[in-house]
C-alpha positions in Angstrom: 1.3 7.7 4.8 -0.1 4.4 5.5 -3.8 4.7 4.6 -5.9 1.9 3.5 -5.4 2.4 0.1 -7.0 -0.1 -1.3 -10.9 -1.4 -0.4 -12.8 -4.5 -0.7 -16.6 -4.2 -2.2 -18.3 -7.6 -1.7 -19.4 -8.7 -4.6 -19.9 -11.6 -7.0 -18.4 -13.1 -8.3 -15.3 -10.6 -7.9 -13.4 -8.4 -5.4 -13.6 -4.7 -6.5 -11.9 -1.7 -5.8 -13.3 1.0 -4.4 -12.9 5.0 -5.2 -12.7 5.9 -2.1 -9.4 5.9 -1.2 -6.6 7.6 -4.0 -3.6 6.2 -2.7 -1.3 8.0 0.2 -1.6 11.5 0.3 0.7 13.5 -1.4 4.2 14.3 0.4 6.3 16.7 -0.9 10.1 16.0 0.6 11.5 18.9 1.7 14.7 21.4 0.2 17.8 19.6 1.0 20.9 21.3 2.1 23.9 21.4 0.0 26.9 18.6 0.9 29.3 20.2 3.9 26.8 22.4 5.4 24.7 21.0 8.4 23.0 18.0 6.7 19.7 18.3 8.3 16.6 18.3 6.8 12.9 19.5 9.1 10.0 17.6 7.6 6.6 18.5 8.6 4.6 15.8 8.9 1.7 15.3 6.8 -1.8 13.5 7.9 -1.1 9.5 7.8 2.1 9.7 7.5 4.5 6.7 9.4 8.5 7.0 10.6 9.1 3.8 7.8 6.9 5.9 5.1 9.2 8.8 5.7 12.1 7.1 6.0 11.5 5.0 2.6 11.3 8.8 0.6 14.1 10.3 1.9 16.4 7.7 2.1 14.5 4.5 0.2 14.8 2.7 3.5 12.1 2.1 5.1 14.4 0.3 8.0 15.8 4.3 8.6 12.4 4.7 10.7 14.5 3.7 14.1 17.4 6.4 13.2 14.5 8.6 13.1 13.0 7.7 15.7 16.1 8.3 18.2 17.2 11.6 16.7 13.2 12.9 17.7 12.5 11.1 20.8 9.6 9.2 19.4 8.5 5.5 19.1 8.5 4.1 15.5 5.1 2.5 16.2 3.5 6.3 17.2 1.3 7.7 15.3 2.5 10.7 14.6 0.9 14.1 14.7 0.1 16.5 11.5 2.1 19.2 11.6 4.6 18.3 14.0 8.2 18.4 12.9 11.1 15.8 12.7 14.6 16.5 11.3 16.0 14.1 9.0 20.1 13.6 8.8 21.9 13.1 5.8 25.3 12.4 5.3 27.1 13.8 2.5 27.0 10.7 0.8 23.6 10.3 1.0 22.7 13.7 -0.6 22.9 13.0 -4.3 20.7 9.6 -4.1 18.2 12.0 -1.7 17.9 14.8 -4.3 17.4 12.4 -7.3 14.2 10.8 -5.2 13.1 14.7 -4.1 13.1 15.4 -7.7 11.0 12.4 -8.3 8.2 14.0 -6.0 6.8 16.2 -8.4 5.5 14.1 -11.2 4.8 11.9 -8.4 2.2 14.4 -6.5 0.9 15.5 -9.3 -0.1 11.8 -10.1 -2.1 11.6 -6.3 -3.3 14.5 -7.5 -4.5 13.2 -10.5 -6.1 10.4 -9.5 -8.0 12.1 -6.8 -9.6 13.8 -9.8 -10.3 10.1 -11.2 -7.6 11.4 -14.1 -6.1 8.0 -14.6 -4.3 8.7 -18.0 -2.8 11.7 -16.5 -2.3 9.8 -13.2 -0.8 6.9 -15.3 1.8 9.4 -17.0 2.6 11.1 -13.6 3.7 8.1 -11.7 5.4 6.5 -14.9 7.6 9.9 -14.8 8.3 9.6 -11.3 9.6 5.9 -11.3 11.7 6.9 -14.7 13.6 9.1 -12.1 14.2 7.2 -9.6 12.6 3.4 -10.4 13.1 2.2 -6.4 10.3 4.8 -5.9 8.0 2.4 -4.4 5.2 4.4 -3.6 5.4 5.5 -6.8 5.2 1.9 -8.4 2.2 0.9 -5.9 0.3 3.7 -7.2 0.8 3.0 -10.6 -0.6 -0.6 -10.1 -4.0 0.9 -8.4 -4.1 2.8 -11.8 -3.6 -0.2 -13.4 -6.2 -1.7 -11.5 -8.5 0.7 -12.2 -8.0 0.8 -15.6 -8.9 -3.1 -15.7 -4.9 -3.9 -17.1 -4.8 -6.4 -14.1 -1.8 -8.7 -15.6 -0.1 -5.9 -15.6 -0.6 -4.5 -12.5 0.1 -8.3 -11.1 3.5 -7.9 -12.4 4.7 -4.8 -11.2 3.3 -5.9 -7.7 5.1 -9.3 -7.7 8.7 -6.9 -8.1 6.9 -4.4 -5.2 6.3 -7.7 -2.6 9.3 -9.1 -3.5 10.7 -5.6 -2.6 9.0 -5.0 0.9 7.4 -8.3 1.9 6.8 -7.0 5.0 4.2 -4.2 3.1 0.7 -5.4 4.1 -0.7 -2.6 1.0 1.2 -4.0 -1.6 0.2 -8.1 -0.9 -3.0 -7.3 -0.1 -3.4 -4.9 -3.4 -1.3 -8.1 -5.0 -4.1 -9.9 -4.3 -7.2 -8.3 -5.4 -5.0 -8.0 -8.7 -4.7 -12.1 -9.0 -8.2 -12.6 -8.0 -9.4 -10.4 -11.1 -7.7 -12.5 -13.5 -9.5 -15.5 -11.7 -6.1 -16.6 -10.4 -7.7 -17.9 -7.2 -5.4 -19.9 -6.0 -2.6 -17.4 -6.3 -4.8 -14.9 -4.5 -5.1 -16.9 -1.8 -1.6 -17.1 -1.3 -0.8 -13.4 -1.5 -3.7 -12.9 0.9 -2.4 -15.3 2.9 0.8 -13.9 3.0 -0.2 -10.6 4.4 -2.3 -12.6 7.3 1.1 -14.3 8.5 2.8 -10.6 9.0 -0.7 -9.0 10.0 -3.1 -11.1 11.2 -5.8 -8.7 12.0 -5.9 -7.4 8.1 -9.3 -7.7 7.9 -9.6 -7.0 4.5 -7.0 -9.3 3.7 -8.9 -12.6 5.5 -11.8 -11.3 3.8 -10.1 -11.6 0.5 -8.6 -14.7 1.5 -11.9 -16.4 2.3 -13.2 -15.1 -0.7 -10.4 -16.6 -2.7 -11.2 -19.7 -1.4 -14.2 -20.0 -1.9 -14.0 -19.3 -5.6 -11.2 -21.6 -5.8 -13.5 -24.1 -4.6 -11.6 -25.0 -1.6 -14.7 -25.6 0.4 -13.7 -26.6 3.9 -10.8 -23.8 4.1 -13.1 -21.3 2.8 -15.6 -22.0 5.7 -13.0 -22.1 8.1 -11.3 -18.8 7.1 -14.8 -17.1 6.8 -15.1 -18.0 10.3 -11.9 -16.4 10.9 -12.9 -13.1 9.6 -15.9 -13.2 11.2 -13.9 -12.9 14.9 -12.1 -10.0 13.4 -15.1 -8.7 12.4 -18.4 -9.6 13.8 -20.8 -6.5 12.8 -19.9 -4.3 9.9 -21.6 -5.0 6.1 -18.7 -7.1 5.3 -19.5 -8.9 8.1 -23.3 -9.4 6.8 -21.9 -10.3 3.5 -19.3 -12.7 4.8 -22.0 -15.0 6.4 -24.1 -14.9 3.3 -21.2 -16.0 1.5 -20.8 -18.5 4.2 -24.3 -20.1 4.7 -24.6 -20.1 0.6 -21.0 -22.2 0.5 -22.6 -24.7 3.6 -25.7 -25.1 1.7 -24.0 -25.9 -1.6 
């Protein structure tokens, strides 16, 4: 479930989001068993999907993706195949907390579904239900900050992704979504720290150095914004960003 869910548009003078990608696709958690039977649970996995995505909406631990790992004979870094099957332990004290986030699921599907349809008051409701449920529903929070986004409430969405990267700092969707969400309240110089943030745990984000030049550059932090448009430009020498980036870069040596 780790799609790119969020997309930079270069343009000036801000970063926009594009429509093109909903959010993760929906994922339904399978029926769990009752306590004292055989606690085991066979998830089929859906397109996108990651072991740490899986492991965060059954259990709200992302760090169960090794446990998972082991009990299927698969690496936590594979990408994992649509359809294919992986079964899920639970103890029997772990059943109550699991059913509470499976119940959580619906209003939170129907909200993916919702905003595929570009539905954002519906989508808005949806995801608010879900995270009434169960509030550690992460994906469900992230979501609810796109909508946010979208819906041009950017201080807010700001604020419930500070508590999400405080949450998982190690989530390169939520800094990055972070911020584009900073960056639309003209809060440069906080942008470029949540941008930067994402490079140090995944240097080859490549829309985060683009943000984080952009940033930068807005901030009016001239010689690091050359010098991080030249870093995005090795990560990515060819594409329309990449045209884009050295316009942005010849108008900032030029200026």
């Amino acid at each position: 479930m780790n799609c790119p869910r969020l997309l930079l548009i270069c343009a000036v003078p801000l970063l926009l989001l594009s429509g093109a990608c909903q959010g993760p696709p929906s994922v339904q958690t399978e029926a769990l068993p009752a306590a004292g039977t055989d606690s085991v649970v066979e998830h089929p996995v859906r397109e996108g999907e990651t072991l740490p995505r899986i492991a965060d909406l059954y259990y709200g631990d992302p760090g169960r993706a090794g446990a998972i790992a082991v009990d299927n004979g698969v690496e936590v870094g594979t990408e994992l195949a649509a359809g294919s099957i992986l079964r899920l332990h639970f103890a029997d004290h772990e059943l109550a907390a699991a059913r509470q986030r499976q119940a959580a699921m619906g209003p939170y599907n129907r909200g993916v579904a919702a905003m595929a349809q570009a539905d954002l008051n519906e989508a808005e409701r949806q995801f608010r239900l879900a995270l009434r449920t169960v509030p550690e529903l992460h994906v469900a929070g992230y979501n609810l900050a796109l909508v946010l986004i979208k819906r041009g409430r950017h201080e807010e969405a700001s604020e419930l992704l500070i508590s999400l990267v405080s949450a998982r700092p190690d989530d390169p969707d939520f800094g990055f979504a972070l911020g584009n969400a900073l960056f639309y309240q003209t809060r440069y110089d906080e942008a470029v720290v949540a941008f930067g943030a994402v490079l140090d745990g995944s240097p080859d984000h490549r829309r985060a150095a683009f943000g984080h030049a952009r940033a930068l550059q807005e901030a009016g932090r001239r010689d690091e914004a050359l010098t991080a448009w030249s870093r995005y430009l090795q990560l990515d020498p060819s594409s329309p960003w990449a045209d884009e980036a050295r316009r942005l870069r010849d108008e900032l040596q030029g200026s």
